[in-house]
N, C-alpha and C positions, 0 to 999 in steps of 0.2 A: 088268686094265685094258682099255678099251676107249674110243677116241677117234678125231675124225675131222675132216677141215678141207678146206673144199674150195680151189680153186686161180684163184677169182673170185666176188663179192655178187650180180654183179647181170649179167640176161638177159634178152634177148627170146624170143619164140616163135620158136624152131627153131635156136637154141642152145646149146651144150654146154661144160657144167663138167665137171671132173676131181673125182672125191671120194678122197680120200687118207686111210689108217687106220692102226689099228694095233689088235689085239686079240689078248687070249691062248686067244678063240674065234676059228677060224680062221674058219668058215664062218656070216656073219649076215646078219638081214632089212634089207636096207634099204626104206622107209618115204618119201615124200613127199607132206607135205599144205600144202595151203593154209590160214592159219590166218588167220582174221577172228573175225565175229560167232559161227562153228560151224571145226569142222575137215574138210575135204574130201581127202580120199585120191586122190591121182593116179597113183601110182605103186607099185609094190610089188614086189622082186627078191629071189634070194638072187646073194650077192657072195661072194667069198674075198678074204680079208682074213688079210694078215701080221702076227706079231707084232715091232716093230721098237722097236730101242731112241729115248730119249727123246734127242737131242744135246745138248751142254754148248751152253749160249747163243742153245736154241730160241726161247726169248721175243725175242730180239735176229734171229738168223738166219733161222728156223723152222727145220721138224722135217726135212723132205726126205725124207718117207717116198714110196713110188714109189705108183703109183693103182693103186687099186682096181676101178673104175670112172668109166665117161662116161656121161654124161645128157644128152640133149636135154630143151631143154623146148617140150614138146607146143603146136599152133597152137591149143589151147582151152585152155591155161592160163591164169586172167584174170591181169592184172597184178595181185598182192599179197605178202604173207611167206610163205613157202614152207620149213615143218619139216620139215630133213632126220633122220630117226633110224634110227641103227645099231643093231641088237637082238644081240645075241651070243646063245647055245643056253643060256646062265644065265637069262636075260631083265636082264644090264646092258645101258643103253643110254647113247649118247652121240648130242648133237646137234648140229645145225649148222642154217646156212640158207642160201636164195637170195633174193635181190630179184627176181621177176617185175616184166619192165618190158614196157608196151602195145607191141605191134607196133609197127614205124616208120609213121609216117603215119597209124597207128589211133589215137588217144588215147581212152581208155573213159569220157574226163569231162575236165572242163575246171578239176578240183579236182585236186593232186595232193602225199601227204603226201611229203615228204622223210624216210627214215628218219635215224636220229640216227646213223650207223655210226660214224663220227668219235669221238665217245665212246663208243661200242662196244670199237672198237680201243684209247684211252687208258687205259681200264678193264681190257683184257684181261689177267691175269698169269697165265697157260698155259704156264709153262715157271719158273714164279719169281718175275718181275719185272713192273710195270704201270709205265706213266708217274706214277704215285703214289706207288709204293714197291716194295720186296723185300719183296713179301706171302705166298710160299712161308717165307723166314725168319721171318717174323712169326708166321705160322702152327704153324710147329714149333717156338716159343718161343725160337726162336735168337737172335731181335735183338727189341730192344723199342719201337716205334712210332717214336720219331726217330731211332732209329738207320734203321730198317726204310726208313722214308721219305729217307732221307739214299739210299740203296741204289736209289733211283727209276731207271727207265731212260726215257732220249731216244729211242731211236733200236730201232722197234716193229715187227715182221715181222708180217705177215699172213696168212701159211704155215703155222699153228698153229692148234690149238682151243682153244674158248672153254672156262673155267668152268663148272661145271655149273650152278650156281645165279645165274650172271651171264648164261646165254645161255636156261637153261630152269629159271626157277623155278616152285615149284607154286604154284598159287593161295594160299595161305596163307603166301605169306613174307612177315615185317612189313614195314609201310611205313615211310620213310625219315620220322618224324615222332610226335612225343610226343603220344597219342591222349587225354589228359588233363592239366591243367595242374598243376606242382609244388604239395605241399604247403605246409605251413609249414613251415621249415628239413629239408625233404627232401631228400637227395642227388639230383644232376641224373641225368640217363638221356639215352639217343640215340636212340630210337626202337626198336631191336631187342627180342627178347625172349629175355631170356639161355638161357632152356630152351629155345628153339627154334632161339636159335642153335649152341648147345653142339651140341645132338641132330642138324645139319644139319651143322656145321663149318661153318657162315657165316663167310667175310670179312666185314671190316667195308668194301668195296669191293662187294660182290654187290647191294647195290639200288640200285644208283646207274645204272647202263645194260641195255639189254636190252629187247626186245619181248614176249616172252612174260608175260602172266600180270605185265605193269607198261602204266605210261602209254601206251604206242602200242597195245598191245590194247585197252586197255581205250576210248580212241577211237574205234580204229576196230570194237570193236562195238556202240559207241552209233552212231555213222555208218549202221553196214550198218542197224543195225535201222531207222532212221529213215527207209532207204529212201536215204541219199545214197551217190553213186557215189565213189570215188579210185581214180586211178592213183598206183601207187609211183614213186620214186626213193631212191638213195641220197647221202648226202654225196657221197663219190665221184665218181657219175653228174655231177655239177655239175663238179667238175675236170675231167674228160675230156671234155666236150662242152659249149665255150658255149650252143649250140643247145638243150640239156637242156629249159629250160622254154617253150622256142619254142611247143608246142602247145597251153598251158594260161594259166589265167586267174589263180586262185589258188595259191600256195603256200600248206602249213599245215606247219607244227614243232609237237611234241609231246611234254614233257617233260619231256628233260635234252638239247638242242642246244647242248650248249657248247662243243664242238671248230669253229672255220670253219677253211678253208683259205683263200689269196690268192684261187684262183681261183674258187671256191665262191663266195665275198664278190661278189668281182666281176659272178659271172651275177645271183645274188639281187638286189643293188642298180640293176643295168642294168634286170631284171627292172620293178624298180615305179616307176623310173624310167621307163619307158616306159607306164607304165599299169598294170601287175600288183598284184595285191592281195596283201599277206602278214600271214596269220593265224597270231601268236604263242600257242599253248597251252604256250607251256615257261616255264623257269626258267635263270638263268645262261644264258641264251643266245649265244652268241658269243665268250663269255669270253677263252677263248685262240686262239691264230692259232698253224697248225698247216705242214706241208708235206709233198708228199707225192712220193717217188723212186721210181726203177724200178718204173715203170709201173703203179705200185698195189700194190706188194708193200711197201712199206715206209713208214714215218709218222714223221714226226720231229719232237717234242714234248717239245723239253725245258723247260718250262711258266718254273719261276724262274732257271734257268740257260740261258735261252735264246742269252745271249750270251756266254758265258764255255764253254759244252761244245759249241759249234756251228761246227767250221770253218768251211761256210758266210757266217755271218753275221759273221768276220772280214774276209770279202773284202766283202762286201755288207750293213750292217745289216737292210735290209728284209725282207730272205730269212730275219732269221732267227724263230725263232719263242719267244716270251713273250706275256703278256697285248696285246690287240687294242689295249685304252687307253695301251702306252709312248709314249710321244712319237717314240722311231723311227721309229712307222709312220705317224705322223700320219692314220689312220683309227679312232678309239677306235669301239668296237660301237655307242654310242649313236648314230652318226650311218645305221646299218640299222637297229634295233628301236626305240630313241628310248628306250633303258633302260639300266640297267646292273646288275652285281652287286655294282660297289664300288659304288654307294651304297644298296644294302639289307644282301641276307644272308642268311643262317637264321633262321627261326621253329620257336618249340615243340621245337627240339632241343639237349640237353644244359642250360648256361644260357644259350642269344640267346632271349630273348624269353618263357624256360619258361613262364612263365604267359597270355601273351598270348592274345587270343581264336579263334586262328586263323582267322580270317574278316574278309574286306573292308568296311571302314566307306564307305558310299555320299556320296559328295559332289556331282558332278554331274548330280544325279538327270537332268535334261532328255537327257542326252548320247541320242544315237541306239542304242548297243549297250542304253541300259537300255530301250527301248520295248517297252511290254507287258509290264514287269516289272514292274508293281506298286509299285516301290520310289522310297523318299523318303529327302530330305535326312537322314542318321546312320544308317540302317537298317545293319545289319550282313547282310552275305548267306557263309555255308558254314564258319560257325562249329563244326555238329554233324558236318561232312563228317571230319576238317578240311583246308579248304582253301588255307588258309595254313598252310605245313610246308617240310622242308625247304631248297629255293635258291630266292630270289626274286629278282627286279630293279626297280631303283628308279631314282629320280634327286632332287637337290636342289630343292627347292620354298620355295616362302613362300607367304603368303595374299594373295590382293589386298582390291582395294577392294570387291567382292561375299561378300568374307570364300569365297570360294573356292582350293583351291589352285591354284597355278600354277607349272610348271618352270623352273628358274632355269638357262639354257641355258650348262651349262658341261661341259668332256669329253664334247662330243657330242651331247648333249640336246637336238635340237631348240627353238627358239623356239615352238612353233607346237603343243607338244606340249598335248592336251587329259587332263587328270587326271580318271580318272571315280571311284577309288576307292584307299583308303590301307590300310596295316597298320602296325605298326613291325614293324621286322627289326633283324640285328643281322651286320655281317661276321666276328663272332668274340665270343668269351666276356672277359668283363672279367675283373680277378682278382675271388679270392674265395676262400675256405675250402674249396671243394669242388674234387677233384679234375677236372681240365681235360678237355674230353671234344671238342669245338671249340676248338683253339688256332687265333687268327688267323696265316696265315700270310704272314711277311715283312711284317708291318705297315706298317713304316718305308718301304717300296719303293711301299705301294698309299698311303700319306696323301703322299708325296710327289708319284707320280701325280697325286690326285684335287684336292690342295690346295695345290704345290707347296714342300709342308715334311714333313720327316720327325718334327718336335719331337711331344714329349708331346701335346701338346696338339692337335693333326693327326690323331694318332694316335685318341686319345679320339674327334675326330670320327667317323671311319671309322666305328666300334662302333654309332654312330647311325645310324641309317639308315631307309627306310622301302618294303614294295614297294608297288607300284604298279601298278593298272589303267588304260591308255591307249591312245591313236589319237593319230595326225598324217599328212597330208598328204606324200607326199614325190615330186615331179616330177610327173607324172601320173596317180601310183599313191597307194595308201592303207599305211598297215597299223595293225593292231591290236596291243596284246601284252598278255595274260594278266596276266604278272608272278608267272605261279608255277608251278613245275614239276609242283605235286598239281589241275590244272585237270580233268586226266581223271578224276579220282578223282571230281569233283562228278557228271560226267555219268553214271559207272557208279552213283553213290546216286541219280540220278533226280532230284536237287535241281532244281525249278522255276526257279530264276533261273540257274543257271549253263547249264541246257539253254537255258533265253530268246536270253541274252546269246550264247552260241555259234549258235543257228540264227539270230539278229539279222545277228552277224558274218556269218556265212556267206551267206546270202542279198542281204544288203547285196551282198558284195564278187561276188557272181555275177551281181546285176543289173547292178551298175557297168559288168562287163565288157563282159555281154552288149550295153549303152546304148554304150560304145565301141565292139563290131563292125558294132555297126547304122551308126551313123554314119561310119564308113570304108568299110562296103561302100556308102553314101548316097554317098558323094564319089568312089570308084569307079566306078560308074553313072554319075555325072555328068559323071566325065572319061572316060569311055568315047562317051557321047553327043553 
């Protein structure tokens, strides 16, 4: 065994994390690169490293193994994702990472991605357990999916290592998404490929987060090559310091951002509130509301028992954490992205949608993100990608009088919201003959939510759904949202229209900006004169 967790995400230049191990090689390489468009090597050591046992209740506690080593990180580290790997004298290795953040005062662009760590952490089952489920039990065949999932933990240390194939998967782990549509009366599937994942030991939890070799790489090498700059952040980084996006113009998400915390929410909204642009590349965005104790060591997400296993949230409901849309919080996500998950779903996975075309039907061809794109009223754009898969986000529509659609402003949906493109989705599988591969879950709790009835019929609605390409306006700021978590996957295929629409967004929301600074520093001058 060989594993390793370091003792903080995220750094500036001239900074220093703890890396903590454990290996039955006592004596290994450690390794730090910066991983973008190429891999750049900054660092290279040998370290001794002890073999220590695993604790009962790591997943919950962490591991508490002693360090190994300190790291600074170097005054010409650029801000990016930073692979840390441990090599043992077998050549096993285990990995980790750092958040490289721009010097203070320095920002290296005025674009800057927020890494998804949030779902990083809800994901993690390093020790057993994920906020999902007892995935170690499930794995050893010990418990069977709801039991396994009944076994989910709330309360998440971040004193532990990641997964191997949830933190550093190879280039070739299947996408979370059905790459052709169901036969006639064919058994449904989920995306994986059972030979590769038998031969890997895949969880069915391992593509759902992670940077490497998924969505955020695969961004940010379309980015580098394109020549566009970002500074990192993490989730995280956003709790710990309002001030986080003080130096930048744009945010961009990339993904699966579905973990927010209160304070995280807070900065982002303040954020474009005041003028800030946010570029949604993800899917399930927001989803859950999450909190975070002792000083970043610990996460606490008990997602559908948020109020029933949360002392906290006895004393205070707000505090506690379940979906963003309860009515406790009275802030549902659509009122940041102008989207949601309960009113889409899954595409192309198991049966939501198995045959559907995986790709966005074009409706408001004029919108500003389509310019230059060639495309007209029905056109279908990343059908062959496929682009619609996995989690998307929607919201409730009807058509108007130009027979285009239009959001029907309810749980959060902006009034204001501009629909540029549709899919159907689905929040879960209806019945059917075929073995359940997507069970919707706690139905009753989300049609309650979204429609305020739990009845059959509520219910049915949920199932329906549809995601959704959009913009609206919100305070002085903009934002766009994707509406799907496989956005990056367009731009690694090269597809002409979703590179359009993304360099569209992004240039848009940098001129915006830039037409804001001009104009404050104009009124500046002038109260200075």
């Amino acid at each position: 065994m060989i594993a390793c967790y370091t003792d903080r995400l995220s750094l500036r230049p001239g900074e220093r994390f703890t890396l903590h191990a454990s290996a039955t090689s006592l004596s290994c390489r450690l390794e730090i690169a910066r991983v973008g468009a190429g891999r750049e090597v900054v660092l290279t050591r040998q370290v001794e490293v002890g073999n220590h046992p695993t604790p009962e209740e790591a997943d919950r506690n962490g591991c508490g193994w002693p360090a190994c080593a300190e790291v600074e990180i170097g005054a010409d580290w650029r801000s990016g994702y930073y692979d840390i790997v441990l090599t043992g004298v077998d050549g096993e290795e285990a990995h980790h990472f750092v958040c490289v953040k721009a010097a203070a005062g320095a920002p290296g662009s005025r674009l800057v991605l927020v890494l998804t760590t949030n779902t990083l952490h809800a994901y993690n089952y390093w020790g057993g357990r994920s906020a999902y489920c007892d995935v170690g039990a499930l794995m050893r065949r010990e418990k069977r999916l709801p039991e396994a999932m009944a076994g989910a933990l709330g309360v998440l240390s971040t004193q532990r290592p990641f997964p191997p194939l949830l933190l550093a998967a190879p280039a070739e782990i299947p996408r979370l998404v059905n790459l052709r549509k169901r036969g006639f009366e064919e058994p449904s599937w989920a995306g994986a490929d059972p030979a590769w994942s038998r031969a890997h030991s895949q969880s069915p939890y391992d593509g759902s987060a992670g940077y490497l070799n998924k969505w955020e790489q695969l961004f940010v090498t379309w980015a580098e090559n394109q020549g566009i700059a970002l500074d990192y952040l993490t989730d995280y980084d956003l709790e710990a310091d309002p001030a986080a996006l003080a130096p930048y113009s744009v945010v961009v998400l990339v993904g699966h951002s579905e973990y927010w915390s209160g304070p995280q929410r807070a900065v982002i909204d303040s954020f474009v509130e005041r003028g800030g642009r946010l570029a949604i590349f993800s899917g399930n965005t927001c989803f859950w509301k999450v909190r975070w104790e002792d000083e970043g060591r610990t996460l606490i997400c008990h997602k559908w028992k948020g109020f029933e296993a949360d002392p906290a949230a006895d004393i205070d409901p707000a505090s506690g954490t379940h979906l963003w849309s309860h009515p406790a919080f009275g802030r549902p996500e659509a009122e940041s992205t102008g989207l949601s998950f309960i009113f889409a779903g899954y595409h192309r996975l198991g049966l939501c949608v198995a045959r559907g075309q995986s790709g966005y039907t074009i409706y408001r061809d004029q919108h500003w993100a389509l310019q230059g794109c060639d495309l007209y009223y029905g056109d279908v754009i990343g059908d062959a990608i496929p682009l619609i898969g996995y989690e998307n986000d929607g919201c409730l529509l009807r058509f108007d009088d130009a027979n285009l659609p239009a959001a029907i402003p309810r749980l959060g949906v902006p009034e204001n919201l501009e629909i540029i493109a549709l899919a159907p989705a689905s929040f879960g599988e209806a019945s059917s003959p075929y073995r359940p591969l997507i069970p919707p879950e706690e139905l009753p709790v989300v049609a309650e939510i979204a429609y305020g009835s739990s009845s059959a019929e509520a219910q049915a609605r949920v199932l329906r759904g549809h995601a959704v390409m959009a913009s609206f306006a919100k305070g002085a700021g903009e934002v766009f949202n994707a509406g799907t978590t496989e956005w990056a996957h367009g731009l690694a295929a090269s597809d002409p229209f979703v590179t359009r629409i993304t360099l569209n967004v992004l240039n848009r929301f940098m001129a915006a900006a830039s037409s804001v600074e001009s104009a404050q520093a104009g009124l500046q001058a002038s109260a200075e004169g």
